[in-house]
C-alpha positions in Angstrom: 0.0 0.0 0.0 1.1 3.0 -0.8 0.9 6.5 0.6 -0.1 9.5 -1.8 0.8 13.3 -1.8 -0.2 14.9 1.1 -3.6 16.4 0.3 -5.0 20.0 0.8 -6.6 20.8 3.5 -9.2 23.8 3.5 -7.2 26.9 4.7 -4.2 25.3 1.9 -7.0 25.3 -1.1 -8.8 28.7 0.1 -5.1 30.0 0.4 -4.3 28.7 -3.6 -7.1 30.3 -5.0 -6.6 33.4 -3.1 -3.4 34.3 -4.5 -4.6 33.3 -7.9 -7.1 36.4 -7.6 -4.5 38.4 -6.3 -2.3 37.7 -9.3 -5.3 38.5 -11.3 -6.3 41.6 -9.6 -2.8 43.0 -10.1 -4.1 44.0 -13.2 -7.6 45.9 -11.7 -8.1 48.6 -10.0 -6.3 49.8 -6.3 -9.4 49.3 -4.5 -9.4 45.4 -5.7 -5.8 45.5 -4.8 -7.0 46.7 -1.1 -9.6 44.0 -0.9 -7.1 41.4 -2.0 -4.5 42.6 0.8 -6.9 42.6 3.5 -7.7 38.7 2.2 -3.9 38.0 2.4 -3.3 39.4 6.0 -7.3 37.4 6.8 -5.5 34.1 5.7 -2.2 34.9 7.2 -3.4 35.0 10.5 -5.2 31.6 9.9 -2.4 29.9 8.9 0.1 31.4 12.0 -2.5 29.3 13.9 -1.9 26.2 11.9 1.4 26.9 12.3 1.5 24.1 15.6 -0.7 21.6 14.7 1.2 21.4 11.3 4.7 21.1 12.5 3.6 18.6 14.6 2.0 16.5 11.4 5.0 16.8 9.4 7.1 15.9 12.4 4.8 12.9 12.7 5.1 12.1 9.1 9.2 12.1 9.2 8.4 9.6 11.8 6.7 7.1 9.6 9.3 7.4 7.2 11.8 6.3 9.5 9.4 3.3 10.6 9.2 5.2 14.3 5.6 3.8 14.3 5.0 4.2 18.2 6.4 8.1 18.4 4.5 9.2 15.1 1.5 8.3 16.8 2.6 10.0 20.1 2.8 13.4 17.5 -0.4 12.5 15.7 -2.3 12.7 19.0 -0.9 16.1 19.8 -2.3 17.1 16.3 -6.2 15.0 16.8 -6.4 17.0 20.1 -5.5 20.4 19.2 -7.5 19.9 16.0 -9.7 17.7 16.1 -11.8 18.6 12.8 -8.7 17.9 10.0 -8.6 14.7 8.3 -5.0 14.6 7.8 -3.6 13.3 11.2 -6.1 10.5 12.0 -5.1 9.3 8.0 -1.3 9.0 9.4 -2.2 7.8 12.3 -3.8 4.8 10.6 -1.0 4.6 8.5 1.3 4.1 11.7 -1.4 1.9 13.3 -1.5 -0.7 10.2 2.3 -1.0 10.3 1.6 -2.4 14.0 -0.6 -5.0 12.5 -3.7 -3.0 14.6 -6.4 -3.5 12.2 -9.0 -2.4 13.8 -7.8 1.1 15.1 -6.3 1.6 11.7 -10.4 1.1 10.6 -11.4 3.2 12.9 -8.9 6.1 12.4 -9.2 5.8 8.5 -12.9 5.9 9.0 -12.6 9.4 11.3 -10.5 10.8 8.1 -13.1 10.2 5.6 -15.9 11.6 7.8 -13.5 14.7 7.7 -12.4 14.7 4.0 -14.0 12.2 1.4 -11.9 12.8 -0.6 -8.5 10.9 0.3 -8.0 7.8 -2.0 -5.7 6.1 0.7 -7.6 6.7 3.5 -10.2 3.8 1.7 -7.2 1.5 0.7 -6.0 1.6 4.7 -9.6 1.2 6.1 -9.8 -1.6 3.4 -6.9 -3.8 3.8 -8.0 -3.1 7.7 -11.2 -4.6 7.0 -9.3 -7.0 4.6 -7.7 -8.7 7.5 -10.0 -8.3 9.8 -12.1 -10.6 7.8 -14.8 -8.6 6.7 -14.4 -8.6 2.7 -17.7 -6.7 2.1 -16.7 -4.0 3.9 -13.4 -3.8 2.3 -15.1 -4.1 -0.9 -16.8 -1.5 -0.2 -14.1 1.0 0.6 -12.0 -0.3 -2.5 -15.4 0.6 -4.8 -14.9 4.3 -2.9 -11.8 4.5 -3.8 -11.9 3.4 -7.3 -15.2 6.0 -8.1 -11.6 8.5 -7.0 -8.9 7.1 -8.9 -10.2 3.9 -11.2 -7.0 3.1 -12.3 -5.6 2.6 -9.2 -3.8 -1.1 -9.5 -3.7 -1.7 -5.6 -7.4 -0.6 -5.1 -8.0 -3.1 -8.3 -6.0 -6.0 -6.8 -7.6 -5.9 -3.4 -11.4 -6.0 -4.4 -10.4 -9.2 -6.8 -8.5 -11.0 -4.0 -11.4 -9.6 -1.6 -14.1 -10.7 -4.3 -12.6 -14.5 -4.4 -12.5 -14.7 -0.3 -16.5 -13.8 -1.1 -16.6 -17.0 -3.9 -17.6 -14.4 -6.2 -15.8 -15.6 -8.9 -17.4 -13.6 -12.0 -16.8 -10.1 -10.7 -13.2 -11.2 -9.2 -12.0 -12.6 -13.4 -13.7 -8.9 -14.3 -11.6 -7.4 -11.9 -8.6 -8.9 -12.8 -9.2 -8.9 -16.2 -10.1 -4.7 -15.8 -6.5 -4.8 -13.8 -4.5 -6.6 -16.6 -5.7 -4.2 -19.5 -4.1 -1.5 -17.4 -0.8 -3.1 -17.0 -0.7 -6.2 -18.8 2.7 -7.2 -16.9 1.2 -7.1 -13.4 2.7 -10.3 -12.2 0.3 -9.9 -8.9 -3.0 -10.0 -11.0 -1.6 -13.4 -12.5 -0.6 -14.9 -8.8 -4.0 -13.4 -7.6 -6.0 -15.4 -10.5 -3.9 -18.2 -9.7 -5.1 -18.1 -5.8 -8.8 -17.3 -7.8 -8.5 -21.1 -9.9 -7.3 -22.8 -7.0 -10.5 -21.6 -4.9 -12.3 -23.3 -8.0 -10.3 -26.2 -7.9 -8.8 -25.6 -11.5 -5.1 -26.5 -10.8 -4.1 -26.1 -14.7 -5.4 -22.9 -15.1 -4.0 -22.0 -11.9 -0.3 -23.4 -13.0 -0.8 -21.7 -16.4 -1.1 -18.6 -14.1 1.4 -18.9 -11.8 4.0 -19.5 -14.5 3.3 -16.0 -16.4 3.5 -14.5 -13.1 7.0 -15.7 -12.5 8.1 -15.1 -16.0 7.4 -11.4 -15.5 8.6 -11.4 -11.8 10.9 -14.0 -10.2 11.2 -12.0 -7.4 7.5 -13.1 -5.8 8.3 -15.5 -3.2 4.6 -16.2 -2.7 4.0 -17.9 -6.5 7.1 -20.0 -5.8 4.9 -21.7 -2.4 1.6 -21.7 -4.2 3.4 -23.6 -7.4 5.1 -26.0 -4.7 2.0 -26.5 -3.5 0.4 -27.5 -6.5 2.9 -29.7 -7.4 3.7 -31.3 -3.6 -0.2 -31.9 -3.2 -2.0 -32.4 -6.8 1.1 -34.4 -8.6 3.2 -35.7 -5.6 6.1 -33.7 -7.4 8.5 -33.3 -4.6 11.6 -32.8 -6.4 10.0 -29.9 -8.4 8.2 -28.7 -5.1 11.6 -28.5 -3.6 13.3 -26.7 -5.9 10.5 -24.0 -6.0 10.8 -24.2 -2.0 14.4 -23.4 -3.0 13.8 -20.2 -4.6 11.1 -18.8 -2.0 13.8 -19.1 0.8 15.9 -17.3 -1.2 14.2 -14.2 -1.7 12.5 -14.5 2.3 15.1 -16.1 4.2 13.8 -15.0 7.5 10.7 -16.6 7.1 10.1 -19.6 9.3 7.0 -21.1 7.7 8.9 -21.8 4.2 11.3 -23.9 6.0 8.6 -26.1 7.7 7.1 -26.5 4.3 10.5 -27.4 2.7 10.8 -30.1 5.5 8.0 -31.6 4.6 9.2 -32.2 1.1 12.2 -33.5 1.9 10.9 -36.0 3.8 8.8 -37.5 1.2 12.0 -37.4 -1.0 13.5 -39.6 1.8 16.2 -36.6 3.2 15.2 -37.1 7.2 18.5 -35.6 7.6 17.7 -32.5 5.7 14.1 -32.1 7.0 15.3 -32.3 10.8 17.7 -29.2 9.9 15.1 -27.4 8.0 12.8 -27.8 11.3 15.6 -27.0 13.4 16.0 -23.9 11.7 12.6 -23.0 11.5 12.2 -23.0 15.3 15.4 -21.0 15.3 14.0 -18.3 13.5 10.1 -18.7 15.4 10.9 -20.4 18.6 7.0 -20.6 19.5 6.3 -22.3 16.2 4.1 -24.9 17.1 3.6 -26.3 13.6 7.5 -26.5 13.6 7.5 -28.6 16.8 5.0 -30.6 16.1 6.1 -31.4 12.8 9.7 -32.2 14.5 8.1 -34.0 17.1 6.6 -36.8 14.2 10.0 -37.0 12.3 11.7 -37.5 15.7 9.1 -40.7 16.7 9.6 -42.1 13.6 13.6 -42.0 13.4 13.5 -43.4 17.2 14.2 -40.2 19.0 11.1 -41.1 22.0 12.2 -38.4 24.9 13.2 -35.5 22.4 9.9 -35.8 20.0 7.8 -36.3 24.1 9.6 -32.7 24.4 8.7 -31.2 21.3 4.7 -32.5 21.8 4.9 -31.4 25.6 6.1 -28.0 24.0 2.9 -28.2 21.8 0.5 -29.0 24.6 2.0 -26.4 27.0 0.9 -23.7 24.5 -2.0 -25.3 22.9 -3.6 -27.4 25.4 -6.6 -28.7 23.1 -4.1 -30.5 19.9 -5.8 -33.7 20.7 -2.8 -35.0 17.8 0.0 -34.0 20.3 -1.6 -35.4 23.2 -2.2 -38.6 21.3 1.4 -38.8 19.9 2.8 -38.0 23.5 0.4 -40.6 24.9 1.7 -43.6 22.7 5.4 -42.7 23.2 5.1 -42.6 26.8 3.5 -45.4 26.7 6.9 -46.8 24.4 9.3 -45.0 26.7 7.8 -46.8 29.6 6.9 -43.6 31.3 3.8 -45.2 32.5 2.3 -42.6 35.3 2.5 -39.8 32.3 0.4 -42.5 29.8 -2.2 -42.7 32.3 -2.6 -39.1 32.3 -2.4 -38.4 28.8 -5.3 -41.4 27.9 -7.6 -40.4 30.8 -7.3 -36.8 29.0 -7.5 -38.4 25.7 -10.9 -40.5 26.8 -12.6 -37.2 28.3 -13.1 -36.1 25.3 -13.4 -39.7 23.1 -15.3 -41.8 26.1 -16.0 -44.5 23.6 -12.1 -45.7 22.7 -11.8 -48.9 24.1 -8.5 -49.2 22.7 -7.8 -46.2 24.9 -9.2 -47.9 27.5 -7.2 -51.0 26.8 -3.8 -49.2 27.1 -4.7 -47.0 30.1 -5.3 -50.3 31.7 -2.2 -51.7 30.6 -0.1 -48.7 32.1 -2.1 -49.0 35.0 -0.8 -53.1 35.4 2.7 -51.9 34.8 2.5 -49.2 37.7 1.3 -52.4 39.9 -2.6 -50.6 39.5 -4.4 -53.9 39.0 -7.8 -52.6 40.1 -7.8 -49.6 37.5 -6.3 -52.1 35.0 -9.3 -54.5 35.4 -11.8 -51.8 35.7 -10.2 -50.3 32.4 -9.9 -53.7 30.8 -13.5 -54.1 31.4 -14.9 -50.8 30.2 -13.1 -51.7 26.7 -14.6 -55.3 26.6 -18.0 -53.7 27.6 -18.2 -51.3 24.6 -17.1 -54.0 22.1 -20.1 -56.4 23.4 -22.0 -53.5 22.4 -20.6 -53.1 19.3 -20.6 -56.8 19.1 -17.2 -57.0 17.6 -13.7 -57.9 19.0 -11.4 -55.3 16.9 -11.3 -51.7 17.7 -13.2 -50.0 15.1 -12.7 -46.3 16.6 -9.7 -44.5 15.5 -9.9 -40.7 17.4 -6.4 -40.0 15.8 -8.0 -40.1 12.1 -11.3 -38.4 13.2 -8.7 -35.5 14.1 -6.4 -35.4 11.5 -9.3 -35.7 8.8 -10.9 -32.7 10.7 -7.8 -30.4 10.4 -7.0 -31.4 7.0 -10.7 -30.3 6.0 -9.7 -27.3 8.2 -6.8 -26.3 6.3 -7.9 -26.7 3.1 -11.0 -24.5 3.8 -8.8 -21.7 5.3 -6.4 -22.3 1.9 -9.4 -21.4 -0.4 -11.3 -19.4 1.2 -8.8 -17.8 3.8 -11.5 -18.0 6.4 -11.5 -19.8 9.8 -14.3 -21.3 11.7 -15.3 -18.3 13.9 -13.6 -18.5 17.3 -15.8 -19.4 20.5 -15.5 -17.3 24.1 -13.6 -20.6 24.7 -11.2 -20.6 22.0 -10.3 -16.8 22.2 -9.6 -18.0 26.4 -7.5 -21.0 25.2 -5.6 -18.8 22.8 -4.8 -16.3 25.1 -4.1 -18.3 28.3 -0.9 -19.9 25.6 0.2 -16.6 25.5 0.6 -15.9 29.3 3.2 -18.8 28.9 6.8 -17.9 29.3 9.4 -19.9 27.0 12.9 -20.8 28.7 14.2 -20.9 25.5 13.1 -17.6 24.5 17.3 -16.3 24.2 16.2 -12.7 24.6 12.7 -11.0 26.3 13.2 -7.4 24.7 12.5 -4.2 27.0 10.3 -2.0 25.4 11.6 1.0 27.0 15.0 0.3 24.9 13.0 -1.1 22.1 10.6 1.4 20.5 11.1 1.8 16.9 9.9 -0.2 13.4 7.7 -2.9 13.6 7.1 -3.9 17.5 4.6 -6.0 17.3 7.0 -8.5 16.4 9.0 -8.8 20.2 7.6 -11.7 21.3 7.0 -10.1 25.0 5.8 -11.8 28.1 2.0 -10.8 28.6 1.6 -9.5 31.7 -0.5 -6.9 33.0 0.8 -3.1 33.7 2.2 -3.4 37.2 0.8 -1.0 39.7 1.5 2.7 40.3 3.6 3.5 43.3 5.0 6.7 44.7 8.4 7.4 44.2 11.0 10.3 43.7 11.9 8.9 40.1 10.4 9.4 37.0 10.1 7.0 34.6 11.6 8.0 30.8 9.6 6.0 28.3 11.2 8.5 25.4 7.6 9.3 24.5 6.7 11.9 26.4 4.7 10.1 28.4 2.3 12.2 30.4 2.9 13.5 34.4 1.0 10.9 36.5 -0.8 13.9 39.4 -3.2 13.7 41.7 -3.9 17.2 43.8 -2.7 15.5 47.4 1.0 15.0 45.6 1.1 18.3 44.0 -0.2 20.1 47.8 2.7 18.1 49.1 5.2 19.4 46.8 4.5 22.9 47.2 4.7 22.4 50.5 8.5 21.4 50.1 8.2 19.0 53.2 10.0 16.1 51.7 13.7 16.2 50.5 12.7 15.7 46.7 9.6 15.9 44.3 7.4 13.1 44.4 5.7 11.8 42.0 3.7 8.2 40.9 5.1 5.6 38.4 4.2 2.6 36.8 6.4 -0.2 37.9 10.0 -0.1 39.5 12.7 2.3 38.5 16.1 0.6 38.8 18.7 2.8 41.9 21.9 3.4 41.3 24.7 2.9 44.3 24.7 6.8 44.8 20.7 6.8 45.1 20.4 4.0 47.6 23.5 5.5 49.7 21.6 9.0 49.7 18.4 7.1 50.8 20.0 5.7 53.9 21.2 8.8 54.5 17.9 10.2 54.7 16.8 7.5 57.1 19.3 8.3 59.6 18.6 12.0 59.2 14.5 10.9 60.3 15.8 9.0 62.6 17.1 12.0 64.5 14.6 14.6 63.5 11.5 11.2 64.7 13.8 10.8 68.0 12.2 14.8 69.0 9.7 15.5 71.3 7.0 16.3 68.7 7.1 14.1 65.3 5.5 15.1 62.4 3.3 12.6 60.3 5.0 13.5 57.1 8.4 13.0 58.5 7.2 9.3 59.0 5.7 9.5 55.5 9.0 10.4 54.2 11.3 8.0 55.9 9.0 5.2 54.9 8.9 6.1 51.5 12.7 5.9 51.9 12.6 2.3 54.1 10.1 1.3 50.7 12.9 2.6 48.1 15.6 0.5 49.7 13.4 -2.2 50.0 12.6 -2.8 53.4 8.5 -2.8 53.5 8.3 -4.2 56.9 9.2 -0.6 58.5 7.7 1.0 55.5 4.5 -0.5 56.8 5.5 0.9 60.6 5.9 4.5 59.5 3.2 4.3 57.2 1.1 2.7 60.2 2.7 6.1 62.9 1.8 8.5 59.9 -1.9 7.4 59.7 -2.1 7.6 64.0 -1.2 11.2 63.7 -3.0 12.3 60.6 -6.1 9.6 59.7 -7.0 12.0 57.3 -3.3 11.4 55.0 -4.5 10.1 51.8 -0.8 9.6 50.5 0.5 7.4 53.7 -2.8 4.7 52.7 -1.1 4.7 49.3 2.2 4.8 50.9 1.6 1.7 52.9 -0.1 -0.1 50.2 3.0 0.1 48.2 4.7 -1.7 51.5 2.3 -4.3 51.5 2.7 -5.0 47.3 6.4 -5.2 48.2 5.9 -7.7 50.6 3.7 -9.6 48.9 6.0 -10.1 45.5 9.1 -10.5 48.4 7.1 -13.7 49.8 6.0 -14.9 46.2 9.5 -14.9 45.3 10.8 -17.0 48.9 7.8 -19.1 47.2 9.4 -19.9 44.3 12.7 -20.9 45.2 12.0 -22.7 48.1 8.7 -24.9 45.9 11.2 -27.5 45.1 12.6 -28.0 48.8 9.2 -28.0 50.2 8.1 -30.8 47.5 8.9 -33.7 49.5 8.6 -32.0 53.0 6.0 -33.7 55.5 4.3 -30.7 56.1 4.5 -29.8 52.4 0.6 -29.5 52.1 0.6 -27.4 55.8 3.1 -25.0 54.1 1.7 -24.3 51.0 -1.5 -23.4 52.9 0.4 -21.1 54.8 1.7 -19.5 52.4 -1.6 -19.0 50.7 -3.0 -17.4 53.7 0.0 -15.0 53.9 -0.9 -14.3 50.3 -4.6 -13.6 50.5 -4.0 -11.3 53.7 -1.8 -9.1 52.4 -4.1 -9.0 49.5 -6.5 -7.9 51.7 -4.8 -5.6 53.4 -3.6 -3.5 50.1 -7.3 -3.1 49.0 -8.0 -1.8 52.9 -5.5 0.8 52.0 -7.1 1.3 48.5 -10.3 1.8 50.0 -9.2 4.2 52.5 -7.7 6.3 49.6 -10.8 6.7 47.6 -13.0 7.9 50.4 -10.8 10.1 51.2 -9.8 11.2 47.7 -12.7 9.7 45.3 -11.0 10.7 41.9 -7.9 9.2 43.1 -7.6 7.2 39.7 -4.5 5.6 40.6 -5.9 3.8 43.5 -8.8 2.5 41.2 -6.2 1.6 38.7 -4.3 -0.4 41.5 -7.4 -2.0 43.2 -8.4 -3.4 39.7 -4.6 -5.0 39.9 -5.3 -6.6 43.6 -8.5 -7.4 42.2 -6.9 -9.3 39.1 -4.0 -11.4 41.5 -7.5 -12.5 43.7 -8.8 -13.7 40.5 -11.8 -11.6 40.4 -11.7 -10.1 36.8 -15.1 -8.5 36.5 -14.3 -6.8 40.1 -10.7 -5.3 38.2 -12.6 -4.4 34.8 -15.2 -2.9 36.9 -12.2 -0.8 38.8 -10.0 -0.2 35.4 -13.2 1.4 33.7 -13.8 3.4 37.0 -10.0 5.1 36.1 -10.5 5.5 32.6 -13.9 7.2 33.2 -11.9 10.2 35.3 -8.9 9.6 33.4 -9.8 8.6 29.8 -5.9 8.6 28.3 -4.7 5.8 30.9 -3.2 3.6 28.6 -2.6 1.3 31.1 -6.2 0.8 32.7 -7.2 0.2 28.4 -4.7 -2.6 28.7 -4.8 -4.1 31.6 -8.6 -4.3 31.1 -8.1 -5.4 27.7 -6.5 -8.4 28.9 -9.1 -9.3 31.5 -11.3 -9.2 28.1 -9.4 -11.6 26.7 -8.9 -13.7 29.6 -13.2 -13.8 29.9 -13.2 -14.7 26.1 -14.7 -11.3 25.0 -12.1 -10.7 22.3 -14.3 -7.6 20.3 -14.4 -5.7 23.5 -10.5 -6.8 24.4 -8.6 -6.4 21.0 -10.7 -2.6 21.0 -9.0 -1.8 24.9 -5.3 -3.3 23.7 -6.1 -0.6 20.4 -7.0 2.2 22.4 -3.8 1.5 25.0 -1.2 1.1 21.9 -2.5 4.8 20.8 -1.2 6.1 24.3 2.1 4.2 24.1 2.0 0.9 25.9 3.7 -0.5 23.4 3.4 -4.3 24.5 -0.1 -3.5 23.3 0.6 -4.1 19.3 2.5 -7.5 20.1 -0.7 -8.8 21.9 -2.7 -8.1 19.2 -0.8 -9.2 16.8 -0.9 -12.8 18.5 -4.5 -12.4 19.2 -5.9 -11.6 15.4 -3.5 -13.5 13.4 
């Protein structure tokens, strides 16, 4: 897609045809030349107070160019809210916003610039390869059709409604289209690879070759005609050798990409090079280590060439992010059962017959894993549930084959998404399963990018850990995102600043700033200079304050908590010390979840294991409790305290009471309606409940106000 001129906005065309006439009135009389002046100093005035807005667009622009995606939207923001009535900004924003891969704010944004000028040809193409990918091909249709009543020659516009008129099984209008596209530009090698993608939906695999060779004979550079002839030739004429070699040439223009080596893989097995295929999958995973086609895939070619405890890792691998591929679980279940890993085959066929409750042979080997493990009860009971449902089949074979149920279901599947493009639409329990995999942290993940150092091009591809934004917490530090990020205030902190009662300004961040040795030694310092002012006959409550903010920064909660505790005695009515000793009691909290997980292991085979873990539990859910005491306090004493919503939606969250933390994060975006973090956070409750229209809009909204992790989420949501 490409990006036109900028266009003219309605002070520029006023301004052209303005000094036209005053080039023609040049030639009148003086009192036309008058009239024309006072015009010119009208319209100079008008544009000093552009002036702004437009440096800012332009500055925005520059940013696009050099793929700074997350800052041009930052500038286009600034534009939108000092001008909210020109087109031009919400069209580059949607520019930036389909580079991230967020399709639906790029629809929306495209949307608000053709309400504002109808005008802008690209403005349809971005809301239409939006909608494109967003699955709705009407729609895009549609915008293409408004585009092309613009510019009807337009190639791209031309090339989108066909591909979008074959996803529809429209076949007629999608030939006229391409044909209308080829009598433009009869060397389009994309309108040939689009008709072959068109005869392929129709089943017509000559036609579709014919195609696919004029396309490469005009281009050889289209990496995507190369796959689609492999395909052909792997699938409809069991060509592999020709397959390959096309594989060949893909890889060579998109080295990067890790699907082509899982497809090469697959040829070379069927020509019998194991070796080969195991290095293409290897590679594959190298380049997309949470490929689970690539590991599953691997994990097949590994059973069959004998390797039993490497291919149970690879299918483990699969299950751990995709707990519903019944042909991993299946796979895993038979080579544990092979690798004599008897307790795991019990678990694996009791999960396989859950969902297939008729498989006697299932049945059969549970209850022989069950006899090795010394189990003879469960082995007779399974033994006997097997004979049972072949006397009512009345036959002695098993006749019931799960395994090829499955596999015939996700071929049918795939070659349904392959011509149409489309998927099954997703259930509230799909869009769970999907995201709960991406809550899962991979060991082998070599590096887990910081966005704060990582801000530029394409984002959405760091594969981050999804977690929620942490909470806010006072602190003397700010927090440089290199965005601009706005000043976290309330009124109580800004009272307390002018008030110049504490040794430095403090302010409210999201998550933990990292102290240097010269910070921490200052802090101490500070504590021992409390510790003589506290030791007086009258102490203050914001001296307490202060020295427990400094016990907090140097990580010592437990007399946080104590200062924050004398604080409140003196002054019940100190907002900031409930927030103060809330932060304690966070601190303490993470602290014990972290003695938690190191010490899990050496508990494990305690006697008092079960005892411990209970007690730990407690301890957890108390100091829970505890924080949203503090919370509460807060907001009765300062009800459009967002922070302390934001933060009791966050306590809400680790008690596992989502509605409770949406109902909490919508609460701080209502008084604060640019908290990007509430958006996200309560976009990923959304997602977590299944509601993924409602979630994938929040994540949207929060990547527009710079939480970048926002564009990688959705990414892995919508593909």
């Amino acid at each position: 897609m490409g990006i036109s001129e900028p266009f003219f906005c309605g002070w520029e065309i006023l301004a052209y045809f303005c000094r036209y006439f005053i080039a023609q009135m040049n030639k009148i009389k003086m009192t036309y030349r008058r009239l024309a002046l006072l015009l010119v100093l009208f319209l100079s005035l008008g544009t000093h107070a552009q002036i702004n807005t437009e440096q800012v667009v332009n500055i925005g622009r520059n940013a696009l160019y050099f793929e700074d995606y997350i800052l041009a939207i930052q500038y286009f923001n600034q534009a939108i809210k000092a001008k909210p009535f020109l087109a031009e900004p919400y069209f580059y924003r949607s520019v930036a916003k389909i580079s991230l891969e967020d399709y639906q704010g790029a629809e929306q944004d495209a949307g608000m610039a053709i309400e504002r000028n109808p005008f802008i040809v690209d403005a349809y193409q971005v809301r239409g390869v939006s909608r494109q990918n967003l699955g709705n091909y009407a729609g895009a249709v549609e915008d293409y059709d408004a585009g092309l009543n613009l510019m009807p020659e337009d190639r791209n516009l031309l090339f989108n409604r066909a591909i979008c008129k074959t996803a529809l099984k429209d076949y007629d209008e999608a030939q006229v289209t391409f044909d209308r596209l080829l009598q433009l530009d009869r060397r389009n090698d994309r309108a040939y690879i689009g008709l072959a993608q068109m005869n392929l939906a129709r089943k017509d695999t000559t036609q579709a070759l014919e195609n696919l060779n004029r396309g490469i004979a005009l281009s050889k550079k289209n990496a995507n005609a190369y796959v689609m002839r492999a395909e052909i030739a792997s699938r409809t004429k069991h060509d592999f050798e020709h397959a390959l070699a096309d594989m060949d040439s893909a890889i060579l223009l998109e080295p990067r990409y890790a699907g082509y080596f899982i497809n090469r893989a697959y040829m070379k097995y069927n020509l019998d090079d194991y070796f080969g295929a195991m290095a293409d999958y290897d590679y594959a995973i190298s380049l997309d280590p949470a490929s689970l086609e690539a590991h599953f895939n691997r994990g097949l070619l590994r059973a069959e060439v004998g390797d039993n405890n490497k291919a149970i890792s690879d299918f483990s691998f699969v299950l751990k992010n995709n707990p519903s591929n019944f042909m991993a679980l299946y796979n895993r279940a038979l080579l544990h059962m092979r690798t004599r890993q008897f307790r795991e085959a019990v678990n694996d066929f009791t999960a396989i017959l859950k969902k297939y409750p008729e498989f006697e042979a299932g049945y059969m080997a549970r209850g022989e894993a069950k006899r090795r493990m010394g189990d003879t009860r469960g082995s007779e009971s399974d033994m006997e549930k097997a004979m049972s449902i072949f006397r009512r089949n009345k036959t002695h074979e098993s006749t019931f084959n799960p395994a090829e149920i499955e596999a015939t279901a996700a071929i049918k599947k795939a070659e349904q998404r392959a011509l149409t493009g489309e998927d099954e639409p997703e259930t509230a329990e799909d869009i769970m399963n999907r995201f709960n995999t991406l809550l899962t942290v991979h060991d082998n993940d070599a590096v887990k990018p910081e966005y704060a150092n990582r801000q530029r091009g394409h984002v959405q591809n760091d594969n981050i850990e999804v977690e929620p934004m942490s909470m806010f917490s006072l602190t003397y530090y700010d927090r440089d995102d290199q965005l601009g990020s706005k000043t976290h205030y309330i009124r109580e902190i800004g009272e307390i600043n002018d008030s110049r009662l504490l040794p430095a300004k403090l302010t409210l961040v999201n998550g933990e700033s990292q102290l240097s040795e010269d910070d921490i030694q200052r802090h101490f310092a500070d504590i021992n200079y409390y510790n003589s002012v506290l030791s007086g006959a009258k102490p203050r409550s914001v001296d307490y304050f202060a020295r427990g903010l400094d016990y907090l920064l140097v990580k010592n909660p437990e007399a946080a908590v104590a200062d924050a505790d004398a604080a409140i005695a003196l002054s019940p009515q100190f907002m900031l010390a409930y927030l103060l000793r809330a932060d304690a009691h966070y601190m303490q909290y993470l602290m014990a979840r972290a003695r938690d997980n190191n010490s899990s292991e050496l508990l494990a085979g305690a006697p008092d294991a079960k005892t411990q873990t209970m007690l730990r539990q407690r301890q957890d859910v108390t100091m829970l409790d505890l924080m949203m005491k503090d919370l509460d306090a807060a907001i009765k004493l300062s009800p459009k305290n967002v922070y302390a919503y934001f933060n009791k939606g966050n306590v809400y969250l680790l008690q596992g009471d989502y509605t409770s933390a949406i109902s909490c994060y919508s609460k701080a975006i209502e008084l604060k309606p640019d908290l990007g973090e509430a958006y996200y956070n309560r976009g990923l409750m959304y997602l977590r409940m299944g509601n993924k229209s409602l979630g994938v809009a929040d994540l949207s909204q929060a990547g527009e106000l710079g939480v970048l992790p926002s564009y990688n989420v959705l990414k892995r949501m919508t593909r």
